[in-house]
Structures are given as C-alpha cells and as structure tokens.
N, C-alpha and C positions, 0 to 999 in steps of 0.2 A: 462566455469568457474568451478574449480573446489570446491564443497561444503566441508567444515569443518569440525571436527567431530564434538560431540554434545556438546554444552556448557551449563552451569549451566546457567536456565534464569534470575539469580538477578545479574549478572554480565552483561549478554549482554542489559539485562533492565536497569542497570543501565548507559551502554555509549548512550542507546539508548533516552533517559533524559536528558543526557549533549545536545546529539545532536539537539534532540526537541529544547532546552531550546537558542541552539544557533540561530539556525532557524527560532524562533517564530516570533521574531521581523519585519523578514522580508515576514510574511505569512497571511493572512486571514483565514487561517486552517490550524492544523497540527494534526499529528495524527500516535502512534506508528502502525501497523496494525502484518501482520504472525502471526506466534505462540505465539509472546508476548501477544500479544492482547488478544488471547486462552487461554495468561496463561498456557501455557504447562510450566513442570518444567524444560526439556532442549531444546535448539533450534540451529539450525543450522547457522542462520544469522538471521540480522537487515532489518525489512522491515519500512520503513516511506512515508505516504503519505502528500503530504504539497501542497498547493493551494496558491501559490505564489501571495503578493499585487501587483499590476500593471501590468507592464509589466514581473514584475520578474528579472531586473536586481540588484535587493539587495540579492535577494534570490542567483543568480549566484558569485556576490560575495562574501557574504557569504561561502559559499562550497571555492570557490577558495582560500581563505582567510586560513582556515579548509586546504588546501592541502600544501599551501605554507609556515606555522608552522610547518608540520608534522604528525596534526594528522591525516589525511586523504590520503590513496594513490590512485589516478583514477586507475582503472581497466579500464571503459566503461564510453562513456560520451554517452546518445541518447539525443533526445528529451523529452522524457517522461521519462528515466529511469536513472539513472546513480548510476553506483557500485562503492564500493571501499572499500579498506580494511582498518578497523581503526590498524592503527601502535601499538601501545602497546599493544592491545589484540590478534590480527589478525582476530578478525573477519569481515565476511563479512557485508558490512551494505548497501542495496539497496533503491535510496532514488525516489520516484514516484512523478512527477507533474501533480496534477490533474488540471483541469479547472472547473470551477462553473458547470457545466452543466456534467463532470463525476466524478465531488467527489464522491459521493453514490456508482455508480458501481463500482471505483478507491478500495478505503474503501473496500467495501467487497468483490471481487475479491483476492486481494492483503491481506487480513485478514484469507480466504482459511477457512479450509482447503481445501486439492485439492480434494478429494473424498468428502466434502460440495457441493463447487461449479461443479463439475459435475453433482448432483444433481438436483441444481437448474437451470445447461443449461440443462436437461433432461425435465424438466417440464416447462421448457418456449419452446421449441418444441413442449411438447405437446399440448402449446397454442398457437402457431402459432407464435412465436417469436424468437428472437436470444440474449441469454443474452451473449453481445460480450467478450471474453477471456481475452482480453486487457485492459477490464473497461472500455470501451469506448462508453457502456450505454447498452441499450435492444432496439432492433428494431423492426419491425414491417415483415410479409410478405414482406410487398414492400418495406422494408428498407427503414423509416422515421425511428429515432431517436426517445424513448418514453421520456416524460419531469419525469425524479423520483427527489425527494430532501432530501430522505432520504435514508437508509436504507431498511426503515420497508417500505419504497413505494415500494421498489422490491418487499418484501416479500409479502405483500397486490396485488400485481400487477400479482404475480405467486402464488398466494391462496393459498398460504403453510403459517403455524404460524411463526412469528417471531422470532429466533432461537441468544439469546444473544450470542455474541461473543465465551466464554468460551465451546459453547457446540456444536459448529463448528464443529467435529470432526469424 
C-alpha cells in the first residue's frame, strides 16, 4: 500500500470525525487512534479503532453503505483491519476492530508511535512477556493472554509512567 504524502492534520481530523461520527451508532467504542491522536500537526493516514456492538454486522454495513455512496474506496477488506481511501481527499484511512478483551492493546499499538511501541515491546521482554504487534494483548512466557482494560493497565503492567497520547513520540 503505497503511503501518502503528509497532510495538514485538521483536515484528515476532520474526515476522520465524519467517520467516527458515522460509525458510532453502530459501536460500543470508537476512537481516532495514529498521529491524530499524537496530535502531530501532519499525518500520513487515518487510523480508527472501533469495538463493534454485537455481532458487528451494522458496523459492516455501515462501511458498505460508506463504499457504495462513494465516499469510501476498499483497498483491503481483513478481519481485523480494512483500508481504504476516502474519495475526495485521497487519503488513506485504516479502520481496526477491536474486541472487548483487545481494545487497550488495539488503542495503543495502533496510536504508535512506532519507535513508542518498540519501546514498550522492549520492556515487556524484559519482564518476561510479549506485548503482541497486532494488539492482540500481552502474554505471558507461556502464552496465556494478560486480562488489561485499559491503557494505563499496560503501562502499570510494564512499570513504565503512563505516557498521554501526545507524547508518544
């Protein structure tokens, strides 16, 4: 997938609001997360993490719904991830389904930065754990799954301060 140049972030924060704003309805969480989040002043692409109600099939209409108007072009459908490029701007906007048990790692993985989260998989090694790349939680030696509900439970969980969003960097 080829990345963007950098765009002004009140413009990609702002489709990335529309987006929120369409999705909410159909979500139990939503949440812009990348460099918006950081608050960086340009960004490359749209990252959104969203925790779909039910089964998720309003959420999946939604998006379809979003492609079949126009504003929305699939790139990439997965399971967990699906890209696509908002039509008027071009930019890229990558949308993440979390589930109740990896919203937190979801969230801050996907919230970055990338030289952050290296960091903090550097020091859950050195506690003898695996903070997994894909959000998909922190695990143990033995790979049990740790239960966190937040955030700041990573953070408290790898003894490092709590580090607000903006200063990720």
């Amino acid at each position: 997938m080829a990345i963007c140049a950098a765009i002004d972030a009140r413009v990609a924060r702002a489709l990335a609001q529309k987006i929120v704003a369409e999705l909410a309805p159909t979500c139990d969480r939503i949440e812009i997360a990348g460099s918006l989040r950081r608050n960086r002043p340009w960004v490359h692409d749209i990252d959104i993490v969203g925790l779909p109600t039910g089964d998720g099939s309003a959420w999946e209409s939604t998006l379809e719904e979003m492609v079949v108007r126009g504003s929305l072009t699939p790139v990439r459908r997965g399971e967990k991830v699906q890209s696509y490029i908002a039509n008027k701007t071009g930019i890229q906007v990558d949308i993440y389904r979390a589930e109740e048990r990896t919203w937190p790692t979801l969230l801050l993985i996907r919230t970055g930065s990338r030289e952050h989260n290296i960091r903090l998989a550097q020091r859950a090694r050195e506690l003898g754990f695996k903070l997994r790349a894909s959000g998909d939680g922190i695990e143990t030696g033995s790979g049990a799954l740790l239960k966190v509900y937040t955030e700041d439970d990573i953070f408290r969980l790898l003894k490092v301060p709590f580090l607000a969003p903006e200063k990720r960097n």
